[in-house]
PASEBA-1860 file (N, C-alpha, C; in nm, 3 decimals):
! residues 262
1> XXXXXXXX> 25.677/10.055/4.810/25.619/9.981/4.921/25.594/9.837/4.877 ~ 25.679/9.744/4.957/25.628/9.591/4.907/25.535/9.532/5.005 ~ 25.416/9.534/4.940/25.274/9.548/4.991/25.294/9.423/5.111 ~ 25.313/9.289/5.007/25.342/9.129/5.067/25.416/9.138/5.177 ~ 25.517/9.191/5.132/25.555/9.193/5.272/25.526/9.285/5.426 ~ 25.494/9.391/5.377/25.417/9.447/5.475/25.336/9.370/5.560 ~ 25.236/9.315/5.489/25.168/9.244/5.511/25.200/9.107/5.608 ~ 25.300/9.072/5.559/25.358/8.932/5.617/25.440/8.975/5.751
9> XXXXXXXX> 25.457/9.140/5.814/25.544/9.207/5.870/25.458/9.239/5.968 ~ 25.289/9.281/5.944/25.217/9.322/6.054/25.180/9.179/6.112 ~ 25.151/9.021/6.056/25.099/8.924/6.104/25.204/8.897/6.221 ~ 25.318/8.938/6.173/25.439/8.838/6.259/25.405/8.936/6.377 ~ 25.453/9.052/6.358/25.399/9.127/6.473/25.326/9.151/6.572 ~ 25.174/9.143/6.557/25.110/9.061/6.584/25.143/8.950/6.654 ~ 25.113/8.857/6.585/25.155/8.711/6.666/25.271/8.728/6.764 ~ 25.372/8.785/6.775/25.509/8.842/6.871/25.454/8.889/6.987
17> XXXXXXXX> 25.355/9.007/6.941/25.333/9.118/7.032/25.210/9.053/7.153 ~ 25.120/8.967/7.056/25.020/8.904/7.127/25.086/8.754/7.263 ~ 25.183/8.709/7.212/25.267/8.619/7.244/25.340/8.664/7.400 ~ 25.372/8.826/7.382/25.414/8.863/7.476/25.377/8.993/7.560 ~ 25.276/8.989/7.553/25.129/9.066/7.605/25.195/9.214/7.594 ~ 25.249/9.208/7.456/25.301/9.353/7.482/25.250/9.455/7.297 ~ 25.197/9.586/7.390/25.149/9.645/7.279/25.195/9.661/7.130 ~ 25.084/9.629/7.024/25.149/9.684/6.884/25.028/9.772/6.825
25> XXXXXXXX> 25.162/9.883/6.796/25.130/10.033/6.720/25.244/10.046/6.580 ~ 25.102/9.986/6.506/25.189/10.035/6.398/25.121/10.136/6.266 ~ 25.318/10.183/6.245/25.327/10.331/6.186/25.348/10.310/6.035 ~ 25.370/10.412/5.966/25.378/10.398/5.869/25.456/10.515/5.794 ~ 25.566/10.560/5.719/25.547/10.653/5.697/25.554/10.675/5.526 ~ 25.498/10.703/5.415/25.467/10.709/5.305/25.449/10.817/5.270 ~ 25.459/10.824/5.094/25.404/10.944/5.016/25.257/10.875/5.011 ~ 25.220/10.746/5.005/25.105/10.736/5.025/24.975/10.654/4.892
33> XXXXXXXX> 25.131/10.647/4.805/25.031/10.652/4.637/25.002/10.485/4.651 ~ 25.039/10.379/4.747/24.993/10.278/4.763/24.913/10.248/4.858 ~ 24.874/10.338/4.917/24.771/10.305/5.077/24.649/10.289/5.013 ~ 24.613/10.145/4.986/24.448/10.158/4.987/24.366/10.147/5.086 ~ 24.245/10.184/5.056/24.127/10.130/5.152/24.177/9.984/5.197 ~ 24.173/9.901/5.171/24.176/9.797/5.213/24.318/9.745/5.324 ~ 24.414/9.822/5.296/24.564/9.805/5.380/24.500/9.914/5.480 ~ 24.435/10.020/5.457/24.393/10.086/5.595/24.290/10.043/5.699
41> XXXXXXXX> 24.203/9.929/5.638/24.102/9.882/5.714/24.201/9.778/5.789 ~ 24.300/9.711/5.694/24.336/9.547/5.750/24.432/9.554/5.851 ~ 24.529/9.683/5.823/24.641/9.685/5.921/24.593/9.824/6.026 ~ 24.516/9.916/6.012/24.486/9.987/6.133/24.588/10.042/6.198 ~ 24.657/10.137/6.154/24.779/10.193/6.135/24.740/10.312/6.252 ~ 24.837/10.273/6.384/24.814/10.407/6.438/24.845/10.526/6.390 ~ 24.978/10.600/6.329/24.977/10.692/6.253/25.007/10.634/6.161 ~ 25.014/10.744/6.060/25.059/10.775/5.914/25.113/10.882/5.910
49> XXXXXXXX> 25.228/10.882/5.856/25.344/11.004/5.851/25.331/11.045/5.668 ~ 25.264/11.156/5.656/25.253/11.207/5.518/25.320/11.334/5.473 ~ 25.417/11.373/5.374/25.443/11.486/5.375/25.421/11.601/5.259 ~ 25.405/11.694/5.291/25.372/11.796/5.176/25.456/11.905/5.177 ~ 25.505/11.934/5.079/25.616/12.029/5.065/25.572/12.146/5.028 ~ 25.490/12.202/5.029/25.404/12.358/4.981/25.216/12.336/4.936 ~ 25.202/12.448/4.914/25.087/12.454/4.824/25.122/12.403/4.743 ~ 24.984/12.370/4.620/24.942/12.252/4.474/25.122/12.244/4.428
57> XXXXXXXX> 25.147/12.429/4.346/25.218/12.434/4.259/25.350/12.388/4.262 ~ 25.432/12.400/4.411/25.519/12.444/4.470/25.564/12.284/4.543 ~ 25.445/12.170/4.590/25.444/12.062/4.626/25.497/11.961/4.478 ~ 25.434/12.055/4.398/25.458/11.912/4.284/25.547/11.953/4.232 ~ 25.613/12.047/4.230/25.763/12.080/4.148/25.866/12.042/4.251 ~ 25.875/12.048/4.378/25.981/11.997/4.490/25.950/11.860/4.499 ~ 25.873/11.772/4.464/25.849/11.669/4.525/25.934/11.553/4.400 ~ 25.969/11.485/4.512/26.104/11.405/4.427/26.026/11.265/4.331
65> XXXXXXXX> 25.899/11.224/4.335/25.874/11.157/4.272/25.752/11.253/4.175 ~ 25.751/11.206/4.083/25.601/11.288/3.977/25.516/11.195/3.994 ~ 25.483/11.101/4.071/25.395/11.012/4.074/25.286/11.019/4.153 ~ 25.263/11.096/4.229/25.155/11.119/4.356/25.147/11.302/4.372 ~ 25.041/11.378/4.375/25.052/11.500/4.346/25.001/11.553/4.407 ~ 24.961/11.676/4.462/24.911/11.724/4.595/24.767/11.707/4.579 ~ 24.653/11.738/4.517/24.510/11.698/4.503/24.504/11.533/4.550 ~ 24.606/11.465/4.522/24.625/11.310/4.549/24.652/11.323/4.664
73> XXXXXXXX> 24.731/11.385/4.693/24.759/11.373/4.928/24.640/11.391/4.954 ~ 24.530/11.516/4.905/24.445/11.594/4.997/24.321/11.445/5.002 ~ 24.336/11.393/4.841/24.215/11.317/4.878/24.308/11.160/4.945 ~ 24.403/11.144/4.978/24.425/11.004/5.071/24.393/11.105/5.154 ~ 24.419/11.200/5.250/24.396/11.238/5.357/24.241/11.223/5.416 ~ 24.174/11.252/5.286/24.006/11.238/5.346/24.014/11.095/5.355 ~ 24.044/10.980/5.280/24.035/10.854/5.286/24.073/10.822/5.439 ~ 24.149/10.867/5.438/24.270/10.797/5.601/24.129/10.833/5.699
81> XXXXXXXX> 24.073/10.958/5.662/23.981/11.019/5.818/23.844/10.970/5.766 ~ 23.840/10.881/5.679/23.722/10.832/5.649/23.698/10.663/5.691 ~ 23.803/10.603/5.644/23.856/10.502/5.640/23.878/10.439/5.770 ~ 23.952/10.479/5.825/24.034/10.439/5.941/24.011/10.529/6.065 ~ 24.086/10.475/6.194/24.087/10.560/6.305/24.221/10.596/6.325 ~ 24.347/10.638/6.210/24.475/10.652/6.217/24.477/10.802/6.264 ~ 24.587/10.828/6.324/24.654/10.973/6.366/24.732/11.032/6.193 ~ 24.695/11.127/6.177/24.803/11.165/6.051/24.909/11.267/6.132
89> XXXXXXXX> 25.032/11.219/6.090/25.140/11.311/6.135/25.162/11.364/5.951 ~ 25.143/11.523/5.981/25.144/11.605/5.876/25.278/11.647/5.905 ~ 25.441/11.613/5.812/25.523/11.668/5.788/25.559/11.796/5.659 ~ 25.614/11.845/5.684/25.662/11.973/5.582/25.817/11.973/5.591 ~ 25.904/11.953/5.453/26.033/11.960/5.460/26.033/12.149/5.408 ~ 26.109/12.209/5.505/26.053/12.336/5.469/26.250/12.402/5.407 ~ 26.247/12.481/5.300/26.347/12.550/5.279/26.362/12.666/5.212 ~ 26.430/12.758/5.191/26.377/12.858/5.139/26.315/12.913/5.038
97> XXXXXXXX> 26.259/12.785/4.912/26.177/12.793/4.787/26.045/12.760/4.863 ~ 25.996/12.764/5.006/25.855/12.685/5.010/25.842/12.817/5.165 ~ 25.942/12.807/5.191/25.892/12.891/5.366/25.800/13.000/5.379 ~ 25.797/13.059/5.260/25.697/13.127/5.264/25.537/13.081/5.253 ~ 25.535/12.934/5.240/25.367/12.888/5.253/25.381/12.795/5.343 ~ 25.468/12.808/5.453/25.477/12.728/5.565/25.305/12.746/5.629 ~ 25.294/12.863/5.699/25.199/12.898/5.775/25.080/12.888/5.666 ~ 25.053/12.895/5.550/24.913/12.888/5.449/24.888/12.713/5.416
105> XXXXXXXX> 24.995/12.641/5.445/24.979/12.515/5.441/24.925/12.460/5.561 ~ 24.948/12.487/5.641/24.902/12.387/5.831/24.784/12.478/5.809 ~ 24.747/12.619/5.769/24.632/12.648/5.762/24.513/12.630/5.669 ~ 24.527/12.598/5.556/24.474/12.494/5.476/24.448/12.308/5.525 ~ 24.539/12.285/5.502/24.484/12.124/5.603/24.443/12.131/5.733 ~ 24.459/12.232/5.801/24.420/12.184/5.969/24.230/12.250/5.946 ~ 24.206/12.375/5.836/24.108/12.444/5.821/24.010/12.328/5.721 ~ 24.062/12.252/5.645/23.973/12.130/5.556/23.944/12.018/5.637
113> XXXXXXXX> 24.020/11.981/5.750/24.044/11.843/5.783/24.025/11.855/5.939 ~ 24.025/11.940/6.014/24.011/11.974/6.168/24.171/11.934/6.205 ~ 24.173/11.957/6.334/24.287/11.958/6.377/24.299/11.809/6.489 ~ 24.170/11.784/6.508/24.159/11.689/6.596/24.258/11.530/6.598 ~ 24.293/11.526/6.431/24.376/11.403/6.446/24.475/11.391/6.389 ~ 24.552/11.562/6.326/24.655/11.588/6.292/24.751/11.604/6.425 ~ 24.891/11.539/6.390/25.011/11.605/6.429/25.091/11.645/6.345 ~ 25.183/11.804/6.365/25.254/11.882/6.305/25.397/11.821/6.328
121> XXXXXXXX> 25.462/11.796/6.200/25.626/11.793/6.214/25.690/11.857/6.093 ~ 25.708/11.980/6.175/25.789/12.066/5.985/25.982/12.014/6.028 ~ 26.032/11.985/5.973/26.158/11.967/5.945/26.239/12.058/5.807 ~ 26.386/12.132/5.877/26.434/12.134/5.770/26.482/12.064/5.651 ~ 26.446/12.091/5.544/26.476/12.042/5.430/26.614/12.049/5.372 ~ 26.719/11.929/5.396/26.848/11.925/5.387/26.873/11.935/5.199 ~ 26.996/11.963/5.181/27.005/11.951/5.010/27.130/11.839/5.041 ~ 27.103/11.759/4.995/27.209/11.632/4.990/27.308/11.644/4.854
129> XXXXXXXX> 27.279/11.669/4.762/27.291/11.684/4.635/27.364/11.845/4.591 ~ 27.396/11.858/4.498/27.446/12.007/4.444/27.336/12.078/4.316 ~ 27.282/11.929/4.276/27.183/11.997/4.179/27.052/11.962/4.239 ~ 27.015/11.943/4.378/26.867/11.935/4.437/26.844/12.112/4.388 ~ 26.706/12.111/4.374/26.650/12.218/4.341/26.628/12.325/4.512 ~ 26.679/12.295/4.607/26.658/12.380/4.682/26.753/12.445/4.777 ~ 26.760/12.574/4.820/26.849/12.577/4.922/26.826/12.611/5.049 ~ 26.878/12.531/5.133/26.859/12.492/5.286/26.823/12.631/5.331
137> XXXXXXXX> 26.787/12.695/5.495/26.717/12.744/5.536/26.866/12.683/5.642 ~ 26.939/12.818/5.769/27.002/12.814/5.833/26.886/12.767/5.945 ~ 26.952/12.702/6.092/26.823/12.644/6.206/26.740/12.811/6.277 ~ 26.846/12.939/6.228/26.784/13.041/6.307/26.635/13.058/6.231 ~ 26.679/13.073/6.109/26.520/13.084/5.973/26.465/12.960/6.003 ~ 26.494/12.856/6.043/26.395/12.764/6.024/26.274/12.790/6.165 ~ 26.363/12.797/6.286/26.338/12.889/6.431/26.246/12.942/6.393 ~ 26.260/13.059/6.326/26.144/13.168/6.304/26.034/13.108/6.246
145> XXXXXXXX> 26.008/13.028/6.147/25.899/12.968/6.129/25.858/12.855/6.178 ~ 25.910/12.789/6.257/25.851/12.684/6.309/25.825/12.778/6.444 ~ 25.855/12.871/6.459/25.766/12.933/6.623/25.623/13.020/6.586 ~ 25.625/13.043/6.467/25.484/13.138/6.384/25.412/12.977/6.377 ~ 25.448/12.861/6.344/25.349/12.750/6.323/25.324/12.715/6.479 ~ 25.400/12.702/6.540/25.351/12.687/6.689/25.282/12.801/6.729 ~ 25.227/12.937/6.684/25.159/13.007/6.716/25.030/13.012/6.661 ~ 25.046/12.919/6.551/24.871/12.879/6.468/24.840/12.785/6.573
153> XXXXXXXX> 24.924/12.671/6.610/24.903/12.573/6.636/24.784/12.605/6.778 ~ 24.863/12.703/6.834/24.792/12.703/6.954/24.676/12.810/6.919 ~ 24.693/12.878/6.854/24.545/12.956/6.810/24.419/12.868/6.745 ~ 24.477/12.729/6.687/24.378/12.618/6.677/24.290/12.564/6.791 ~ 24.440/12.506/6.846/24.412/12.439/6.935/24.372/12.445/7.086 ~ 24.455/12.578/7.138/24.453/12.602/7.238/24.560/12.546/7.325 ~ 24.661/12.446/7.255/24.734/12.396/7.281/24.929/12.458/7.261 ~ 24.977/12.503/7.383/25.087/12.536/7.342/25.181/12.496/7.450
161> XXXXXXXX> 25.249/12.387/7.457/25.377/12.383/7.577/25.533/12.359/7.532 ~ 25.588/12.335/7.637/25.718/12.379/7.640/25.784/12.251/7.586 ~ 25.930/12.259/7.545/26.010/12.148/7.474/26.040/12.087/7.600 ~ 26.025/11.925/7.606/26.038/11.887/7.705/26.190/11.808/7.700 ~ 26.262/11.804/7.799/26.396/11.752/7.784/26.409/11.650/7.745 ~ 26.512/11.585/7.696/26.560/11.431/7.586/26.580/11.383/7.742 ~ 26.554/11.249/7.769/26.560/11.189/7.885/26.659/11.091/7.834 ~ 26.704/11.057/7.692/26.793/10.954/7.649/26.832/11.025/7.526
169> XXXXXXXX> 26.966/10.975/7.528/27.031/11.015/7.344/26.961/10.935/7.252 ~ 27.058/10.984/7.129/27.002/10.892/7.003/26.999/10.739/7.016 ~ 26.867/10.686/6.944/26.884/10.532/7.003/26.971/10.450/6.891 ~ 26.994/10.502/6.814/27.034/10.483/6.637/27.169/10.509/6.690 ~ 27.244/10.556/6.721/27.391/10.605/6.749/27.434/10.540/6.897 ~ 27.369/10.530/7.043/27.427/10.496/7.120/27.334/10.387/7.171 ~ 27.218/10.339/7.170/27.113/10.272/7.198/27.134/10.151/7.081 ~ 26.998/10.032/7.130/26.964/9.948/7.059/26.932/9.997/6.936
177> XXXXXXXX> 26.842/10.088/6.842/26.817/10.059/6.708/26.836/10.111/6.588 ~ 26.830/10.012/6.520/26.946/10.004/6.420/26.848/10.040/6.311 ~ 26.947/10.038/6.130/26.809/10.098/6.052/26.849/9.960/5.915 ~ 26.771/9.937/5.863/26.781/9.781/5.765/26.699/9.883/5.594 ~ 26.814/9.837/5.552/26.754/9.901/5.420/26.674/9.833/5.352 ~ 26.637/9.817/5.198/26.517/9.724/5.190/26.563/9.623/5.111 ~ 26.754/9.589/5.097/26.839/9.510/5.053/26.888/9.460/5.193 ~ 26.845/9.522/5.269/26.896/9.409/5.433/27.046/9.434/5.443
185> XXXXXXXX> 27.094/9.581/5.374/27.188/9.655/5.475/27.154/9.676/5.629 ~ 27.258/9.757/5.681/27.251/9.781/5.776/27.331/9.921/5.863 ~ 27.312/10.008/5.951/27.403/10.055/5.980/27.346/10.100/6.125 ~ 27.409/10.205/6.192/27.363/10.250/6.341/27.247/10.395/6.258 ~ 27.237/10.467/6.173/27.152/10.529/6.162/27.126/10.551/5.965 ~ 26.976/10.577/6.025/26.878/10.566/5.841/27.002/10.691/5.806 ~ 27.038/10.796/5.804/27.075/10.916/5.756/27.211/10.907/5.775 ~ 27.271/10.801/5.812/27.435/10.786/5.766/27.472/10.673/5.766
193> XXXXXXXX> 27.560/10.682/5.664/27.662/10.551/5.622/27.783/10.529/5.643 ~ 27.815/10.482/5.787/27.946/10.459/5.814/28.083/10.351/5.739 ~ 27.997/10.230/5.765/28.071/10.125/5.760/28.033/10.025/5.605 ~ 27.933/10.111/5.526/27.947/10.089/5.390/27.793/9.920/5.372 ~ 27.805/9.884/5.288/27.709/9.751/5.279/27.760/9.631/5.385 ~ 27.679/9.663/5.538/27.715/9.520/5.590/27.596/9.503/5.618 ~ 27.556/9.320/5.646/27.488/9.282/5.652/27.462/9.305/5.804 ~ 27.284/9.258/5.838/27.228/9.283/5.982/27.318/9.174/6.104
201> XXXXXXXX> 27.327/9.081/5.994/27.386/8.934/6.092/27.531/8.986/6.100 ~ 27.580/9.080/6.052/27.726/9.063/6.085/27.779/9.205/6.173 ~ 27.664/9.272/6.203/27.678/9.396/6.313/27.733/9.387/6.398 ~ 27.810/9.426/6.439/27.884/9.448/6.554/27.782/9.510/6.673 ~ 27.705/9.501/6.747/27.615/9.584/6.815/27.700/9.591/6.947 ~ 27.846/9.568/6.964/27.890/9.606/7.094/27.961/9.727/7.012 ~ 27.985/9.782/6.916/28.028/9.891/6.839/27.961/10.047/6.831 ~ 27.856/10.053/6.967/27.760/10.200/6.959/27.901/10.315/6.985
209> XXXXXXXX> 27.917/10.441/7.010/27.951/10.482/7.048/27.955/10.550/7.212 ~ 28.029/10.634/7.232/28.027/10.670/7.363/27.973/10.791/7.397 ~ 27.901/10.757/7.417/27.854/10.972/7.492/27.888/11.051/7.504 ~ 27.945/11.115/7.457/28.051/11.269/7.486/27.982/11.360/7.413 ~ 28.016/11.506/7.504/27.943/11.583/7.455/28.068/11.730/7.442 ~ 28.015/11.796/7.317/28.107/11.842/7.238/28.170/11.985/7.368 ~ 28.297/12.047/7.329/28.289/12.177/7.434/28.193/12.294/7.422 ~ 28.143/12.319/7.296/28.099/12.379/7.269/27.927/12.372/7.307
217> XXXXXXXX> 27.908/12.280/7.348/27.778/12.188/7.414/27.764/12.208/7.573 ~ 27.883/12.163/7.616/27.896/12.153/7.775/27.844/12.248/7.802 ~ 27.842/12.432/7.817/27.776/12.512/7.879/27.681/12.571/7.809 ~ 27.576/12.471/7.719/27.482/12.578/7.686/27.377/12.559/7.746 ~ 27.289/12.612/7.739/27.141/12.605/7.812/27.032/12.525/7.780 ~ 27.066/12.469/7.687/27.000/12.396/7.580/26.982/12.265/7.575 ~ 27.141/12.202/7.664/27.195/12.084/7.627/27.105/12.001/7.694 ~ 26.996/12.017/7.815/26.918/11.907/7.861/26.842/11.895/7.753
225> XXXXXXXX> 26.784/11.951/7.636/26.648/11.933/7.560/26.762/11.871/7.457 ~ 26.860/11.870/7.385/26.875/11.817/7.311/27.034/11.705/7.316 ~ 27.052/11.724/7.434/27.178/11.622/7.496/27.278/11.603/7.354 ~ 27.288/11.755/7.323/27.408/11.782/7.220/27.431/11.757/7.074 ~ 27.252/11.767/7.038/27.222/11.756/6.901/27.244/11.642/6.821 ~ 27.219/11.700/6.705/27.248/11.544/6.616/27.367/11.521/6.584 ~ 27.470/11.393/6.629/27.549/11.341/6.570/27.602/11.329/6.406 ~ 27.484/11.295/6.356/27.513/11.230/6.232/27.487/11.380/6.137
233> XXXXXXXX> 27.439/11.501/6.166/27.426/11.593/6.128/27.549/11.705/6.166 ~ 27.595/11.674/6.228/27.726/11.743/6.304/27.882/11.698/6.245 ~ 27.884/11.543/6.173/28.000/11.451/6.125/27.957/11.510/5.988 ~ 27.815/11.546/5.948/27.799/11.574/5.780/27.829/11.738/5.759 ~ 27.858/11.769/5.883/27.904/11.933/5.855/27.843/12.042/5.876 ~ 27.661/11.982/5.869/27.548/12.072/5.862/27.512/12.114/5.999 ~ 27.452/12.198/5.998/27.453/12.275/6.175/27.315/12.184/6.226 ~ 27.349/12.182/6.401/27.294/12.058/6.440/27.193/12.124/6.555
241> XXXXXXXX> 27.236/12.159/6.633/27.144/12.248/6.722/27.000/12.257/6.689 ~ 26.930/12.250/6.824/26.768/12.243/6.792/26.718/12.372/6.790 ~ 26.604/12.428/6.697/26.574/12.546/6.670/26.475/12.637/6.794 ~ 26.512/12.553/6.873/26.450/12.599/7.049/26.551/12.680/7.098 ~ 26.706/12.703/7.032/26.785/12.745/7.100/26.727/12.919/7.114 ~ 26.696/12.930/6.960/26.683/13.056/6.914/26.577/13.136/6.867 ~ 26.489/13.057/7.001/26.328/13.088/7.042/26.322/13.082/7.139 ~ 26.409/13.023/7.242/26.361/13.007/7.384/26.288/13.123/7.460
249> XXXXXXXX> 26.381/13.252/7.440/26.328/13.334/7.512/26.159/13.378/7.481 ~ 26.089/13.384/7.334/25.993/13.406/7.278/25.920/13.271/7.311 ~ 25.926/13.146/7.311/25.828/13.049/7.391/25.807/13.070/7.546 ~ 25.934/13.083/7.606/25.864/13.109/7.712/25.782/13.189/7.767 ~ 25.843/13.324/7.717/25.765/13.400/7.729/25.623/13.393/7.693 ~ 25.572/13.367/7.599/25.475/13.305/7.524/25.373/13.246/7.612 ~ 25.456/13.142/7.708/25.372/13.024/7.774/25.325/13.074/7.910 ~ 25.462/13.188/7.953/25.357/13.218/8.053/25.296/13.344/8.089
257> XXXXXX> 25.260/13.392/7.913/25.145/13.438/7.910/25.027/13.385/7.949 ~ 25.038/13.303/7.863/24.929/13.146/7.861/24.882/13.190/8.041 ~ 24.971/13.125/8.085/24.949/13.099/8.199/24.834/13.186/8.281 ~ 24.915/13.293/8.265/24.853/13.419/8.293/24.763/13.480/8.271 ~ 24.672/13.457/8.171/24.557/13.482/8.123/24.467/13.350/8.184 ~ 24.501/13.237/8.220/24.412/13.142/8.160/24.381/13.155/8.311
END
């Protein structure tokens, strides 16, 4: 994290946003081992995107840096809800060395910390590599546990609804935004590299692609919530489909239980 510039990144912002009476919310997303008190008081970060990859043992052996360690998340986490009035978005890269403390993890932080200013985002945990220490989790296994965490979720909260449809595709692939590395590459998305080291000034931005949606897409049931999955996950080979496909029937059902009781 280059603090200075951060810094020099929320003023401009600011000054832009104030300039043109238009809101600024800003995010953040970090392991966190540079957030002090003082960057949380000065910049007032609507969320913070933090992630934990298991319990103590299991977090610090998957976790790609040795520099920040799970007792170290738990206590920035009290800082952030001490500190500040930020939202924490609690991520979990989940795969099959950790899935089994999927559900003992959201129940540990949501049970220390309340639930009141957490948001949940478990994502599968891709292996990019041949010697990453983990192996992926197909979207049906990932399905199954991300619908048991949506079943804490709402036993917390009381809160349980339905996937609501993508009203627009990817904005990274067919939309305005783009992703700038921290050498001031550039490309149409953070998670692929098409066109190799070009610079931001020399983008082609009449170069998005076109909308098409695959055959195998056209008649599924699915395709309004996820308007034909991820692109850039679909060109890398890895299965793309959202894990709603292969829960639908068990959420809904689910919800209008809900209904039905309430």
């Amino acid at each position: 994290m280059n603090i200075p510039l951060l810094l020099y990144f929320d003023e401009q912002f600011r000054e832009i946003s104030a300039a043109y009476k238009a809101a600024y919310i800003p995010t953040i997303t970090t392991n966190g081992s540079l957030l002090t008190d003082e960057l949380l008081e000065r910049i007032g970060f609507h969320t913070i995107q933090l992630t934990l990859e298991g319990m103590e043992q299991t977090h610090n052996r998957l976790r790609a840096s040795d520099s920040f360690h799970f007792q170290e998340e738990l206590n920035l986490i009290e800082r952030i809800l001490k500190k500040s009035q930020s939202k924490i978005i609690l991520r979990m890269n989940i795969c099959k060395q950790n899935k089994d403390e999927a559900l003992k993890l959201h129940q540990m932080i949501l049970g220390k910390f309340g639930h009141e200013r957490f948001e949940i985002n478990p994502n599968i945990m891709l292996k990019f590599h041949e010697n990453d220490p983990v192996d992926a989790l197909s979207i049906k296994e990932f399905a199954d546990i991300l619908f048991q965490i949506r079943l804490l979720m709402d036993e917390l909260t009381g809160n349980f609804s339905l996937t609501m449809p993508k009203p627009l595709p990817c904005n990274f692939l067919y939309g305005n935004t783009y992703a700038i590395s921290p050498e001031g590459y550039c490309d149409f998305c953070s998670s692929y590299t098409q066109n190799g080291k070009t610079k931001f000034t020399d983008v082609d931005i009449t170069a998005k692609q076109k909308l098409t949606f695959r055959p195998e897409c056209r008649n599924c049931k699915c395709l309004p919530l996820c308007l034909g999955g991820c692109v850039v996950q679909y060109q890398l080979n890895h299965e793309y489909c959202i894990p709603e496909k292969y829960q639908m029937q068990d959420i809904i059902a689910h919800y209008i239980a809900k209904l039905q009781s309430a």
